[in-house]
mmCIF file as gemmi writes it, N, C-alpha and C atoms, coordinates in Angstrom:
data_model
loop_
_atom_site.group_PDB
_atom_site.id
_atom_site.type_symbol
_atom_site.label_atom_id
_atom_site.label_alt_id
_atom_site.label_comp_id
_atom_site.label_asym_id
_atom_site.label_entity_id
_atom_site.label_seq_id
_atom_site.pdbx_PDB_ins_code
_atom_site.Cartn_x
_atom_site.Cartn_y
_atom_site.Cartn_z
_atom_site.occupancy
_atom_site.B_iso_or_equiv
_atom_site.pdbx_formal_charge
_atom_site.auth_seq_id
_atom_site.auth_asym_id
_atom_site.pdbx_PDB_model_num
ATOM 1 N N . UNK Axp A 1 ? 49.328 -95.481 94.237 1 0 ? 1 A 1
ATOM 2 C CA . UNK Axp A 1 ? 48.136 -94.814 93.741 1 0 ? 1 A 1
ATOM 3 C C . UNK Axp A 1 ? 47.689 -95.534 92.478 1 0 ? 1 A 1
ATOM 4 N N . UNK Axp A 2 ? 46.421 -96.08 92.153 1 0 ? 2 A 1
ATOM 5 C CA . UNK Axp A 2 ? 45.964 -96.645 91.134 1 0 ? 2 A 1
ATOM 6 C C . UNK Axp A 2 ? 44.752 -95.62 90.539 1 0 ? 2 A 1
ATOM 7 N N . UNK Axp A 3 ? 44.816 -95.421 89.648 1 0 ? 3 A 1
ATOM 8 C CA . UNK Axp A 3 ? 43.759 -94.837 88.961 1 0 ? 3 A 1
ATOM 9 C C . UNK Axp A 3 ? 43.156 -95.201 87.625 1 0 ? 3 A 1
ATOM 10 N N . UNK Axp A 4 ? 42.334 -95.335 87.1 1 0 ? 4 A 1
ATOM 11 C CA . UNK Axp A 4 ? 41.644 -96.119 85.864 1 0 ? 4 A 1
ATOM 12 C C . UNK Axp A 4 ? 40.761 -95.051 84.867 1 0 ? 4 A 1
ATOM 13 N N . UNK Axp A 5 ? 41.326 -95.228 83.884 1 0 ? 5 A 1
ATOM 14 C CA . UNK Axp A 5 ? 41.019 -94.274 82.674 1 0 ? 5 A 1
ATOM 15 C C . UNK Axp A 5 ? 40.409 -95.457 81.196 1 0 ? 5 A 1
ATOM 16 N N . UNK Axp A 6 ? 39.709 -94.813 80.268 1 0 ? 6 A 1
ATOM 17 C CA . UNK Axp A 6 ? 39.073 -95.492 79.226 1 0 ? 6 A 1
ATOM 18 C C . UNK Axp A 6 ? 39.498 -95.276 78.185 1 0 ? 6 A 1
ATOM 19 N N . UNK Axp A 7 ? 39.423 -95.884 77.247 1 0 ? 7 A 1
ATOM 20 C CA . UNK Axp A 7 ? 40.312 -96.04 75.745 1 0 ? 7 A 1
ATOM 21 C C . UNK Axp A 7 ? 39.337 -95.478 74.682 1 0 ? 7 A 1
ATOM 22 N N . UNK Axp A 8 ? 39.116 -94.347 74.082 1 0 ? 8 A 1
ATOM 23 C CA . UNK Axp A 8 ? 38.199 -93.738 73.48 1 0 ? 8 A 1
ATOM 24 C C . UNK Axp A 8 ? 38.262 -94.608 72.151 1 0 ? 8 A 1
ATOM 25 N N . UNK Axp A 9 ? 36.771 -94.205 71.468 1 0 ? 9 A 1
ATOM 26 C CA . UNK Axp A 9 ? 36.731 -94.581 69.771 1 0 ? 9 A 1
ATOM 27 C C . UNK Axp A 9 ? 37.806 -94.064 69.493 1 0 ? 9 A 1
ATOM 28 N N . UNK Axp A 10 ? 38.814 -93.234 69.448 1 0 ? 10 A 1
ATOM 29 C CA . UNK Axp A 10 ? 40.061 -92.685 68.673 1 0 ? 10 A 1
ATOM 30 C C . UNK Axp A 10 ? 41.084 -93.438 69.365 1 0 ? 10 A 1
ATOM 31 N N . UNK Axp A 11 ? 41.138 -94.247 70.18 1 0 ? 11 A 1
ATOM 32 C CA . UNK Axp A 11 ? 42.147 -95.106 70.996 1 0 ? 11 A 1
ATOM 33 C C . UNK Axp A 11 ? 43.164 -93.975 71.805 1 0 ? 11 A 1
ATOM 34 N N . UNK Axp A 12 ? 42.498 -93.223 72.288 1 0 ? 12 A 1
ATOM 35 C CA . UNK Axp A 12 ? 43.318 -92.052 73.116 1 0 ? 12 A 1
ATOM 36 C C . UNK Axp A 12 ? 42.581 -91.945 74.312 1 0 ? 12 A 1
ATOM 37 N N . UNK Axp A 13 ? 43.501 -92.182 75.38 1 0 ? 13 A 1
ATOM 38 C CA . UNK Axp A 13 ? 43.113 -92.358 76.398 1 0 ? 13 A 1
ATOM 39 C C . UNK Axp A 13 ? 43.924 -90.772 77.56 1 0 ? 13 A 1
ATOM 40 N N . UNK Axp A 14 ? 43.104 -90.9 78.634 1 0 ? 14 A 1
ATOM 41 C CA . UNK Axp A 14 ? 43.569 -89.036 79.198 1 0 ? 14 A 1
ATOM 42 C C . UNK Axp A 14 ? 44.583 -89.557 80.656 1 0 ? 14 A 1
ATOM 43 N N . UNK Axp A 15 ? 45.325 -88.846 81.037 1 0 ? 15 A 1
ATOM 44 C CA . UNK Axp A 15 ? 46.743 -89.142 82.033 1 0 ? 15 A 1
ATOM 45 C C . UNK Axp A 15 ? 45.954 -88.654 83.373 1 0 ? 15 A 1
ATOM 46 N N . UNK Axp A 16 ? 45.175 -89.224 84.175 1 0 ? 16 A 1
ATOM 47 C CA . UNK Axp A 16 ? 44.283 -88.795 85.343 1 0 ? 16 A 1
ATOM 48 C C . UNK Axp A 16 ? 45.145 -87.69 85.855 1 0 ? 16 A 1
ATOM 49 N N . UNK Axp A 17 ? 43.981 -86.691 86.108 1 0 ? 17 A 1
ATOM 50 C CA . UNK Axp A 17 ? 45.092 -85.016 86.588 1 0 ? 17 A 1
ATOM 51 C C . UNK Axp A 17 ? 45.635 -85.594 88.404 1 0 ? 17 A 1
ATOM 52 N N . UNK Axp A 18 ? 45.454 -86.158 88.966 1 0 ? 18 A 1
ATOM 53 C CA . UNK Axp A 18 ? 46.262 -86.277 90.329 1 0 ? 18 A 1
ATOM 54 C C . UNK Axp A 18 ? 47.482 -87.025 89.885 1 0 ? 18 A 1
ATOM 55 N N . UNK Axp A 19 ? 47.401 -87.243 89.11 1 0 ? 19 A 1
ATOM 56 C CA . UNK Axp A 19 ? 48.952 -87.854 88.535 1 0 ? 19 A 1
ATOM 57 C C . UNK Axp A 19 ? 49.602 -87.397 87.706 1 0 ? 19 A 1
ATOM 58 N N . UNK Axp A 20 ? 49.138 -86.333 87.277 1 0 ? 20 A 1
ATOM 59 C CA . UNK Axp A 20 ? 49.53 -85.268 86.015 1 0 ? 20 A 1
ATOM 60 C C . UNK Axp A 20 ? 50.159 -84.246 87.755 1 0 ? 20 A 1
ATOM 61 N N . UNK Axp A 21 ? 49.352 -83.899 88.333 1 0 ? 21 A 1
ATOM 62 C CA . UNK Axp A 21 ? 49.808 -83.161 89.44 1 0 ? 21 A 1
ATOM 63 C C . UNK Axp A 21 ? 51.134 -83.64 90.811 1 0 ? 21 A 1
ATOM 64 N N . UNK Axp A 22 ? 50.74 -85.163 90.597 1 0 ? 22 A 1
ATOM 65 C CA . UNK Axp A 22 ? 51.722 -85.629 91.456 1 0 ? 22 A 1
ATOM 66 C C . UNK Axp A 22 ? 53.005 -85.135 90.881 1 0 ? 22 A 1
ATOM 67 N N . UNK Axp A 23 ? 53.7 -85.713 89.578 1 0 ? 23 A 1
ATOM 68 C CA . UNK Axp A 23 ? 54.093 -85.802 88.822 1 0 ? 23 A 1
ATOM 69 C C . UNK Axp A 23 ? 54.608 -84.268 87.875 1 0 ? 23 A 1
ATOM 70 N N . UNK Axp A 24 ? 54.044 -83.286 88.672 1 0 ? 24 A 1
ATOM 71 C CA . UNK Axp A 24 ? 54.04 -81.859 88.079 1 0 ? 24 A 1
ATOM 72 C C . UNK Axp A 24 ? 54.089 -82.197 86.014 1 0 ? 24 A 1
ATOM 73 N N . UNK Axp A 25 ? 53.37 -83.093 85.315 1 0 ? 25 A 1
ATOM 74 C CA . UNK Axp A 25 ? 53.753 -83.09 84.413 1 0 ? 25 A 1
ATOM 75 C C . UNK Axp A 25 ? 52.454 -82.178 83.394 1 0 ? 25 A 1
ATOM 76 N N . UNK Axp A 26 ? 53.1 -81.519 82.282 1 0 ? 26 A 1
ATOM 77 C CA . UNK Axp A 26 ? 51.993 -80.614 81.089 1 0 ? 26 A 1
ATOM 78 C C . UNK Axp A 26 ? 52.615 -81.389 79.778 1 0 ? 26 A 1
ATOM 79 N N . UNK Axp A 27 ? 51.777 -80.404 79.298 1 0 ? 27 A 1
ATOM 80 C CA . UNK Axp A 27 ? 51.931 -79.661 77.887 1 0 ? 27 A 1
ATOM 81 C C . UNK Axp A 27 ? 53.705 -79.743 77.111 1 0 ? 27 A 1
ATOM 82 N N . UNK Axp A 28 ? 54.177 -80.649 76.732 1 0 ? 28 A 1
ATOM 83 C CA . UNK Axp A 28 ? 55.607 -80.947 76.623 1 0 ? 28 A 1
ATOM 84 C C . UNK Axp A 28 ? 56.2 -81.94 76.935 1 0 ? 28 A 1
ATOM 85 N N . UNK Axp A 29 ? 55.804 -82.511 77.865 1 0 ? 29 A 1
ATOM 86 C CA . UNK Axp A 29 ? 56.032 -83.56 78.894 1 0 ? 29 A 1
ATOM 87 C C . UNK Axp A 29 ? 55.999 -85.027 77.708 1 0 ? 29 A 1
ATOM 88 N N . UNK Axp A 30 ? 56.547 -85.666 77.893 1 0 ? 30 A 1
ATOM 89 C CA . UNK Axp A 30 ? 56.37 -86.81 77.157 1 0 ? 30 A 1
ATOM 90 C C . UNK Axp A 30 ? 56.526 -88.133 78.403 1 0 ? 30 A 1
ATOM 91 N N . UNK Axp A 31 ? 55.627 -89.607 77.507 1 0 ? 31 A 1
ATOM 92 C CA . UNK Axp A 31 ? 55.668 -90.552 78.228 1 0 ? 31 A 1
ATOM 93 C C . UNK Axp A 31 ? 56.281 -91.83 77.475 1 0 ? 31 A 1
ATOM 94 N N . UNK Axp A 32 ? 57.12 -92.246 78.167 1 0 ? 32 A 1
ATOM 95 C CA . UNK Axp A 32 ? 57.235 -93.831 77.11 1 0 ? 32 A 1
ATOM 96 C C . UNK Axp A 32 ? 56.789 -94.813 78.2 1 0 ? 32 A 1
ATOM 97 N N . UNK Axp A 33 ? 56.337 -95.207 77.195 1 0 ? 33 A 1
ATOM 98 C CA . UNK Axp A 33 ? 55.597 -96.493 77.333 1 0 ? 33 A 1
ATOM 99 C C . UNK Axp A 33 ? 56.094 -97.709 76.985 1 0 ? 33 A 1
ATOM 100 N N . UNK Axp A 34 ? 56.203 -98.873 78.025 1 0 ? 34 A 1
ATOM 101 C CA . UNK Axp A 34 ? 56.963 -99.838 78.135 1 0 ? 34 A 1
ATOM 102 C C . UNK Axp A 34 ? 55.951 -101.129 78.228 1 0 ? 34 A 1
ATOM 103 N N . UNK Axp A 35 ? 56.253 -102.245 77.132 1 0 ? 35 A 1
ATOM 104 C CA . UNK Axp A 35 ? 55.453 -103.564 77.076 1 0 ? 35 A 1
ATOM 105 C C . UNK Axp A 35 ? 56.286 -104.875 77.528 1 0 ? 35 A 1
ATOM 106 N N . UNK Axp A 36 ? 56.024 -105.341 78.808 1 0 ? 36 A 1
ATOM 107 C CA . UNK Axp A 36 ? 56.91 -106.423 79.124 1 0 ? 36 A 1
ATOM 108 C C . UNK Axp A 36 ? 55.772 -107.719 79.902 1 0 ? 36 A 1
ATOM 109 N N . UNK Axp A 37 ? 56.035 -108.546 79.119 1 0 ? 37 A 1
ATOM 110 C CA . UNK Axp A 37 ? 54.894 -110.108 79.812 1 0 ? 37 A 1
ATOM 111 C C . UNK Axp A 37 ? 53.642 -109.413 79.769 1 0 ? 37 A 1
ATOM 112 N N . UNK Axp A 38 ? 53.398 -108.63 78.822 1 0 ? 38 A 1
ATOM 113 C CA . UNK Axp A 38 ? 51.886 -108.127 78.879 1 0 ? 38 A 1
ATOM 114 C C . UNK Axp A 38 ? 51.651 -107.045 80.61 1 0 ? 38 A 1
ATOM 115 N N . UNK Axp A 39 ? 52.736 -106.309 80.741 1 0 ? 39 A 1
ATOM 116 C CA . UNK Axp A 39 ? 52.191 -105.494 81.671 1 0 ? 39 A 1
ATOM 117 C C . UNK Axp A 39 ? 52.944 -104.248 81.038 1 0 ? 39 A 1
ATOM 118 N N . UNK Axp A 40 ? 52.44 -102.869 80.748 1 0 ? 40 A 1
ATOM 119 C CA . UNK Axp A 40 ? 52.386 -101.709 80.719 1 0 ? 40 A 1
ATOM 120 C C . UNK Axp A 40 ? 53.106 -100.802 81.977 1 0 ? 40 A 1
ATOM 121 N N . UNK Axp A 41 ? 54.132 -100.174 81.545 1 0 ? 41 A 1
ATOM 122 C CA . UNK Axp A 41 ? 54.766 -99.558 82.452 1 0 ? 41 A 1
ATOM 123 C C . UNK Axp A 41 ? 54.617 -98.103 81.841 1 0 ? 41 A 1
ATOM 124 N N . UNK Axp A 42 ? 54.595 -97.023 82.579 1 0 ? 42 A 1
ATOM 125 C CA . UNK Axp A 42 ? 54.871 -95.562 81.727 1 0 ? 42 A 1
ATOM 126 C C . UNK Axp A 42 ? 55.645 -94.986 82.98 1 0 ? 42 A 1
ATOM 127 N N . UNK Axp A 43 ? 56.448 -94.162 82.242 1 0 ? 43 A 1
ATOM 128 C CA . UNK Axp A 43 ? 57.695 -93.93 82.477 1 0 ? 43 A 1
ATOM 129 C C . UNK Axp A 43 ? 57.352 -91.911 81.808 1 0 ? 43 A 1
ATOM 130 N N . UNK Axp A 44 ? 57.626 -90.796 83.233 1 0 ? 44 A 1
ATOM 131 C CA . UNK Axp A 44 ? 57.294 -89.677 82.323 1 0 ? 44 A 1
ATOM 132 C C . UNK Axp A 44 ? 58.747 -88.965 82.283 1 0 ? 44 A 1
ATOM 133 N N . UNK Axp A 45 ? 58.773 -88.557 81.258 1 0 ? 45 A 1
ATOM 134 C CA . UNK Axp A 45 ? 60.057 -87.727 81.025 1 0 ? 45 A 1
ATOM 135 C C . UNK Axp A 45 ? 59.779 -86.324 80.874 1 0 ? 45 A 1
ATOM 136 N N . UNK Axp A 46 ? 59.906 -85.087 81.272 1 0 ? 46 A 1
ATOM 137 C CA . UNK Axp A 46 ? 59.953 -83.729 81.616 1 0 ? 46 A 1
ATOM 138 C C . UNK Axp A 46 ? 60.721 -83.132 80.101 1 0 ? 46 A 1
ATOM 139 N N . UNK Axp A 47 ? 59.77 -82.363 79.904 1 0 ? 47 A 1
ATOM 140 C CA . UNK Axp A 47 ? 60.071 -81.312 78.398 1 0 ? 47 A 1
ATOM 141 C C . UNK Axp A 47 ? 61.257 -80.639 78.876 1 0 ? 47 A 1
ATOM 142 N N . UNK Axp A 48 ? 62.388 -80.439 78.534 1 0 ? 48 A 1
ATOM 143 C CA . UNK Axp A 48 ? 63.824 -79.653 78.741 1 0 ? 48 A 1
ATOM 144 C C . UNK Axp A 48 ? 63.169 -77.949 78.541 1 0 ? 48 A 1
ATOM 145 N N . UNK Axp A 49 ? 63.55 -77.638 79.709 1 0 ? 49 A 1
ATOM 146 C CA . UNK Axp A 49 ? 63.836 -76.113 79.87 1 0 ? 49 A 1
ATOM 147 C C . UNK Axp A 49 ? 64.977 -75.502 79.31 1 0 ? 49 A 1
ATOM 148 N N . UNK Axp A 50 ? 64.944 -73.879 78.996 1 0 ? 50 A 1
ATOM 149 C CA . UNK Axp A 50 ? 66.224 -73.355 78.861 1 0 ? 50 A 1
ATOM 150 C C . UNK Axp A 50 ? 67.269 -73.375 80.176 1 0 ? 50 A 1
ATOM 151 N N . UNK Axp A 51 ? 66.474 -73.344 81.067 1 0 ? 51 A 1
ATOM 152 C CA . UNK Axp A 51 ? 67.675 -73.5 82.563 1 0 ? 51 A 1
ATOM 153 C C . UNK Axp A 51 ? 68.136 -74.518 83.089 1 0 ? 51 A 1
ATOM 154 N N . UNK Axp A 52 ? 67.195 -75.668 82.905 1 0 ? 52 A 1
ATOM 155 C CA . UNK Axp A 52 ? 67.822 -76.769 82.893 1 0 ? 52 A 1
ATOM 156 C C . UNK Axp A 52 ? 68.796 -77.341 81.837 1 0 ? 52 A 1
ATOM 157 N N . UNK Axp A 53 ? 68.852 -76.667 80.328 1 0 ? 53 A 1
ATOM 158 C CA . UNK Axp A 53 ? 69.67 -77.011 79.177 1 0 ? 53 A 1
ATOM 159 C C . UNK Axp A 53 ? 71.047 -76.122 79.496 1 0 ? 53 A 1
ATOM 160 N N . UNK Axp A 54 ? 71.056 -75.184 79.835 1 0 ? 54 A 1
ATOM 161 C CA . UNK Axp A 54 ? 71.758 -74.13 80.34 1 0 ? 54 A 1
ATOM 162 C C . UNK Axp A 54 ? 72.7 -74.725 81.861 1 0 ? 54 A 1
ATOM 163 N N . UNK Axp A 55 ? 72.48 -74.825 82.762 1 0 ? 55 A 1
ATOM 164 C CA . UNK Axp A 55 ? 72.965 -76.088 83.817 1 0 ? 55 A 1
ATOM 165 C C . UNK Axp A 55 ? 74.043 -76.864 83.631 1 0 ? 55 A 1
ATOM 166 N N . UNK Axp A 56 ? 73.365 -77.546 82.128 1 0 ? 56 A 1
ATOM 167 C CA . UNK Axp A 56 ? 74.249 -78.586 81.699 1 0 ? 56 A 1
ATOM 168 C C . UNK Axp A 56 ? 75.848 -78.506 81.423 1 0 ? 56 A 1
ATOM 169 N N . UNK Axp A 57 ? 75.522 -76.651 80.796 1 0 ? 57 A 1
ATOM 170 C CA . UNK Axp A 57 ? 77.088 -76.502 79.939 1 0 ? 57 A 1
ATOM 171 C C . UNK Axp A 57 ? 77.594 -75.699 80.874 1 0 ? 57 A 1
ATOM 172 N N . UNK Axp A 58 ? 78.579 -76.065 80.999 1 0 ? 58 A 1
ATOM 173 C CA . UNK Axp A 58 ? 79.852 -75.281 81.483 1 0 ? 58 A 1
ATOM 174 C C . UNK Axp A 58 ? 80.624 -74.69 80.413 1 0 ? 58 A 1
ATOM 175 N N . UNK Axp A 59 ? 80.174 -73.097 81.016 1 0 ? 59 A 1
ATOM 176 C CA . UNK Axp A 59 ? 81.228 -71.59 80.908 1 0 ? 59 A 1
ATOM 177 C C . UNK Axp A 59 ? 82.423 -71.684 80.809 1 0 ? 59 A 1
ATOM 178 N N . UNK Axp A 60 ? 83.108 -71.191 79.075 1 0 ? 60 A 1
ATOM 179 C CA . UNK Axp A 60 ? 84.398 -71.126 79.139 1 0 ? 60 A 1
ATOM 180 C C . UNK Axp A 60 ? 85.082 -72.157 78.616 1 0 ? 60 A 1
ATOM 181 N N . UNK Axp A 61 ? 86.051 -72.307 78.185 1 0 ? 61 A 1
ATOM 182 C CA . UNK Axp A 61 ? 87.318 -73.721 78.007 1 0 ? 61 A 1
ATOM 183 C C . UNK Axp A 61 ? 86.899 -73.549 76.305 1 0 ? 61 A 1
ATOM 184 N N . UNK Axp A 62 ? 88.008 -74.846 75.925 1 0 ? 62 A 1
ATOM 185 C CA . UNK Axp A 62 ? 87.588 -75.179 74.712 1 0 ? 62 A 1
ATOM 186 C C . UNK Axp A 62 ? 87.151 -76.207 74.467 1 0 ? 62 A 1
ATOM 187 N N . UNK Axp A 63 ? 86.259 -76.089 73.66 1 0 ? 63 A 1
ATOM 188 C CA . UNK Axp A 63 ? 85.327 -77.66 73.321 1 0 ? 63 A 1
ATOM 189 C C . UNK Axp A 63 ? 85.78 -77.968 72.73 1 0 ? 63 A 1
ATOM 190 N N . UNK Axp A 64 ? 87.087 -78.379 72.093 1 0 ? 64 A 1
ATOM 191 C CA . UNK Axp A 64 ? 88.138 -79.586 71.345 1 0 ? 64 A 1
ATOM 192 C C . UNK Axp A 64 ? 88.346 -80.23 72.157 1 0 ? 64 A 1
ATOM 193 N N . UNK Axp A 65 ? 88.718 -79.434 73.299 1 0 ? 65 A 1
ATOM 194 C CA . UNK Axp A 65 ? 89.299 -79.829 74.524 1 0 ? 65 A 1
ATOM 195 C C . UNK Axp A 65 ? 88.577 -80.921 75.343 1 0 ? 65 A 1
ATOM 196 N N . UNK Axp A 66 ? 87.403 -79.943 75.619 1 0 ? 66 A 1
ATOM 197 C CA . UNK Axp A 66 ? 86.294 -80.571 76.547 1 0 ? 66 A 1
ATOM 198 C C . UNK Axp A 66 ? 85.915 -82.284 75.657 1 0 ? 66 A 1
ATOM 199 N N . UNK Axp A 67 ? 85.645 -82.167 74.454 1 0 ? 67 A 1
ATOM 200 C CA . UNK Axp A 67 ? 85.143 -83.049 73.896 1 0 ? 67 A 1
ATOM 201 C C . UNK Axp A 67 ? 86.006 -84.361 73.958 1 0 ? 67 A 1
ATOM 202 N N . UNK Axp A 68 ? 87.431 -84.058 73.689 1 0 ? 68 A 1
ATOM 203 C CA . UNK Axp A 68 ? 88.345 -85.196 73.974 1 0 ? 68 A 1
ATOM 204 C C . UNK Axp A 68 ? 88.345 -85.653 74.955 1 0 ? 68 A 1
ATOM 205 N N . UNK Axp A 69 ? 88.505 -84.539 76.25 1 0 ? 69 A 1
ATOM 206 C CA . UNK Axp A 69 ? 88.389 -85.328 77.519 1 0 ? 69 A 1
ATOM 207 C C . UNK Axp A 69 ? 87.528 -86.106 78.157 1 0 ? 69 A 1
ATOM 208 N N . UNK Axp A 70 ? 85.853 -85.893 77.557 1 0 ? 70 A 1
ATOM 209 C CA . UNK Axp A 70 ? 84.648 -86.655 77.597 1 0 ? 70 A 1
ATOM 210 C C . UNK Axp A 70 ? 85.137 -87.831 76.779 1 0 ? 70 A 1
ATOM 211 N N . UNK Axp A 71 ? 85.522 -87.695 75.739 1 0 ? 71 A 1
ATOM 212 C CA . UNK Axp A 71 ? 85.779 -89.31 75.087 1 0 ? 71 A 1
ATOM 213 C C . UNK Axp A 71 ? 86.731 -90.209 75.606 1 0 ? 71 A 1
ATOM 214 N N . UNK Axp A 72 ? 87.475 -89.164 76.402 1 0 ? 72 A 1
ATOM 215 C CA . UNK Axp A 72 ? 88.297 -90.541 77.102 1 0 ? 72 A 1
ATOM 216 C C . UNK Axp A 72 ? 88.341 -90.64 78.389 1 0 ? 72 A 1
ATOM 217 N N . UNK Axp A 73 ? 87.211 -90.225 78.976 1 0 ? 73 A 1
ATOM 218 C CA . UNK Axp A 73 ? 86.158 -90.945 79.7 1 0 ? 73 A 1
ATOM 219 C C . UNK Axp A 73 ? 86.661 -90.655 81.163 1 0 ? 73 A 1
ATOM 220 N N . UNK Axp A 74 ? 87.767 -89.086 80.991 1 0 ? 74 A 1
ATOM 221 C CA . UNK Axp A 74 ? 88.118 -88.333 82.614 1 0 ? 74 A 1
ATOM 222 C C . UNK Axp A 74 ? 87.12 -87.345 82.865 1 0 ? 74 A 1
């Protein structure tokens, strides 16, 4: 999908909504932006939810524990 957008007097340019929609991305959402041989890559990364932050941790144990065993890499 190619789509073409314009670079305003304020140098802010808008994320075409079928790609804001493909992409389910809003309000939170961040993009990095990548410069390589003069070609532009964007890359979108999704604003962290509480349920998705929540997911992450596992219920219970001790985090002395947990933390050592992450550092040594079981």
């Amino acid at each position: 999908m190619a789509s073409k957008t314009k670079i305003s007097d304020g140098n802010s340019t808008v994320l075409p909504a079928e790609i804001r929609k493909l992409l389910d991305l809003g309000p939170g959402d961040t993009l990095l932006w990548d410069v390589r041989e003069g070609v532009i890559t964007i890359h979108p990364h999704k604003k962290e939810t509480l349920d998705g932050i929540c997911g992450m941790i596992s219920v219970g144990g001790d985090a002395v524990s947990e933390k050592k065993r992450a550092q040594s890499g079981e």
